[in-house]
C-alpha positions as CSV (number, residue, x, y, z in Angstrom):
1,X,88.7,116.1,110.5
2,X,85.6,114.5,108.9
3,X,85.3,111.4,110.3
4,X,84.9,109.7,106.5
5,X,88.6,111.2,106.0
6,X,89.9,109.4,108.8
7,X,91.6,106.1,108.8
8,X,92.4,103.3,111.3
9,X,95.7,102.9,112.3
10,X,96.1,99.2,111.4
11,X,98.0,97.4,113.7
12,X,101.2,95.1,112.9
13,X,103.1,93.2,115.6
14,X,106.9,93.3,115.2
15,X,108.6,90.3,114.2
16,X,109.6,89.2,117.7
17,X,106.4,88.9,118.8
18,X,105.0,86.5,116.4
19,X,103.4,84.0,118.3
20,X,103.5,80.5,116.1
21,X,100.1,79.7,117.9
22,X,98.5,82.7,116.5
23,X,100.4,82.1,113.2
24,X,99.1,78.6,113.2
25,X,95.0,79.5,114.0
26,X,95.3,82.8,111.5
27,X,96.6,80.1,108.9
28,X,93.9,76.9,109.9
29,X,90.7,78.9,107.9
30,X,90.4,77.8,103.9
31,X,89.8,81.6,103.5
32,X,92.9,82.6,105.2
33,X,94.6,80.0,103.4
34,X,93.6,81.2,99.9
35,X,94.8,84.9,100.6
36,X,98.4,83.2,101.7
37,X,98.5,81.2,98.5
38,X,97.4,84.5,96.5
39,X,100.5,86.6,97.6
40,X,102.4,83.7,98.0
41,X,102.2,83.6,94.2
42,X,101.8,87.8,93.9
43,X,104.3,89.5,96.3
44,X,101.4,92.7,96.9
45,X,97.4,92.9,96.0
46,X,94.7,95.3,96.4
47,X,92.7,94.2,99.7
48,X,89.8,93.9,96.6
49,X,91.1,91.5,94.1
50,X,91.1,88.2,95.9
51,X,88.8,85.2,94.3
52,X,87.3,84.3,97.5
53,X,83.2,83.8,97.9
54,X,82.8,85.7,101.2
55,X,81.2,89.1,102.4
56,X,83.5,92.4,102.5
57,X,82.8,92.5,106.2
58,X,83.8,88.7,106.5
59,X,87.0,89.6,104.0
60,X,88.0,92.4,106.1
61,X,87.9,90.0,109.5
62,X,89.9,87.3,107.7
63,X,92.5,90.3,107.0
64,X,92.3,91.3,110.4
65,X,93.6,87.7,111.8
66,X,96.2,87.3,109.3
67,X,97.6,91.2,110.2
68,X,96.9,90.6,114.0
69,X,99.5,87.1,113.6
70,X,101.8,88.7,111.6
71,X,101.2,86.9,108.4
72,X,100.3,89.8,106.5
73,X,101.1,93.6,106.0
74,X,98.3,96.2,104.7
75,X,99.3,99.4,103.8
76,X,96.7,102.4,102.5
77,X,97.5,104.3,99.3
78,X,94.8,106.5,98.5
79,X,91.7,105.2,98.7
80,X,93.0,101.3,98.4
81,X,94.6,98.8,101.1
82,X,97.2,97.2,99.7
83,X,98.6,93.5,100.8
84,X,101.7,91.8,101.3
85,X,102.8,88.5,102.7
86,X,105.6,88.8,105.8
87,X,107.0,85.9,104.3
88,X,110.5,87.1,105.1
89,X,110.0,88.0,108.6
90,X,107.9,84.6,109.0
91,X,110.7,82.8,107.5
92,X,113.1,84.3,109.7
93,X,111.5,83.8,113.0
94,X,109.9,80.0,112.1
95,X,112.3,78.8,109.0
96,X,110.3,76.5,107.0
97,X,107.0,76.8,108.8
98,X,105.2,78.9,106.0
99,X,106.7,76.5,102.9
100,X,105.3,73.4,104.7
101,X,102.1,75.0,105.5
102,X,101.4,75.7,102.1
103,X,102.8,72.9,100.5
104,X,100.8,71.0,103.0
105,X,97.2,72.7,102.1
106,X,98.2,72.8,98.4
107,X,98.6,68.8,98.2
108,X,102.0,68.6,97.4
């Protein structure tokens, strides 16, 4: 296979293994925090519609952090990556952690 046809496999830890450390430092950039507040608000986005001033390449590490903690889930369809919050499984193994967070950086 070509290797322009062939994709990363993009890796998600399960549930269990959220770390709240890692949760905590993936969630502690204003970048980071603006993608969490954007699917907070919208359950899924394309990986290219987020208002944020920064670099693909820089866009594309700030997904990695937030996939790598568990925060967030990409998935391909065609030629798009599509995001989702884990709010769920967030909630489920740190109840209340993700509300507070984003209450906290939203001022309220």
């Amino acid at each position: 296979m070509p290797r322009s046809q062939r994709r990363k496999v993009l890796a998600h830890p399960d549930s269990a293994n959220f770390d709240v450390l890692d949760v905590l430092h993936a969630l502690s950039d204003p970048t980071r925090m603006t993608i969490v507040r954007t699917l907070w608000a919208s359950p899924e986005r394309a990986c290219g519609t987020f208002d944020v001033d920064v670099a693909p390449s820089t866009l594309s590490h700030h997904f990695k952090v937030l996939r790598e903690a568990g925060v967030i889930r990409q998935r391909e369809d065609g030629n798009r990556r599509w995001t989702s919050l884990r709010d769920d499984e967030l909630a489920s193994r740190f109840p209340g952690l993700l509300e507070a967070i984003i209450g906290a950086a939203s001022g309220s």
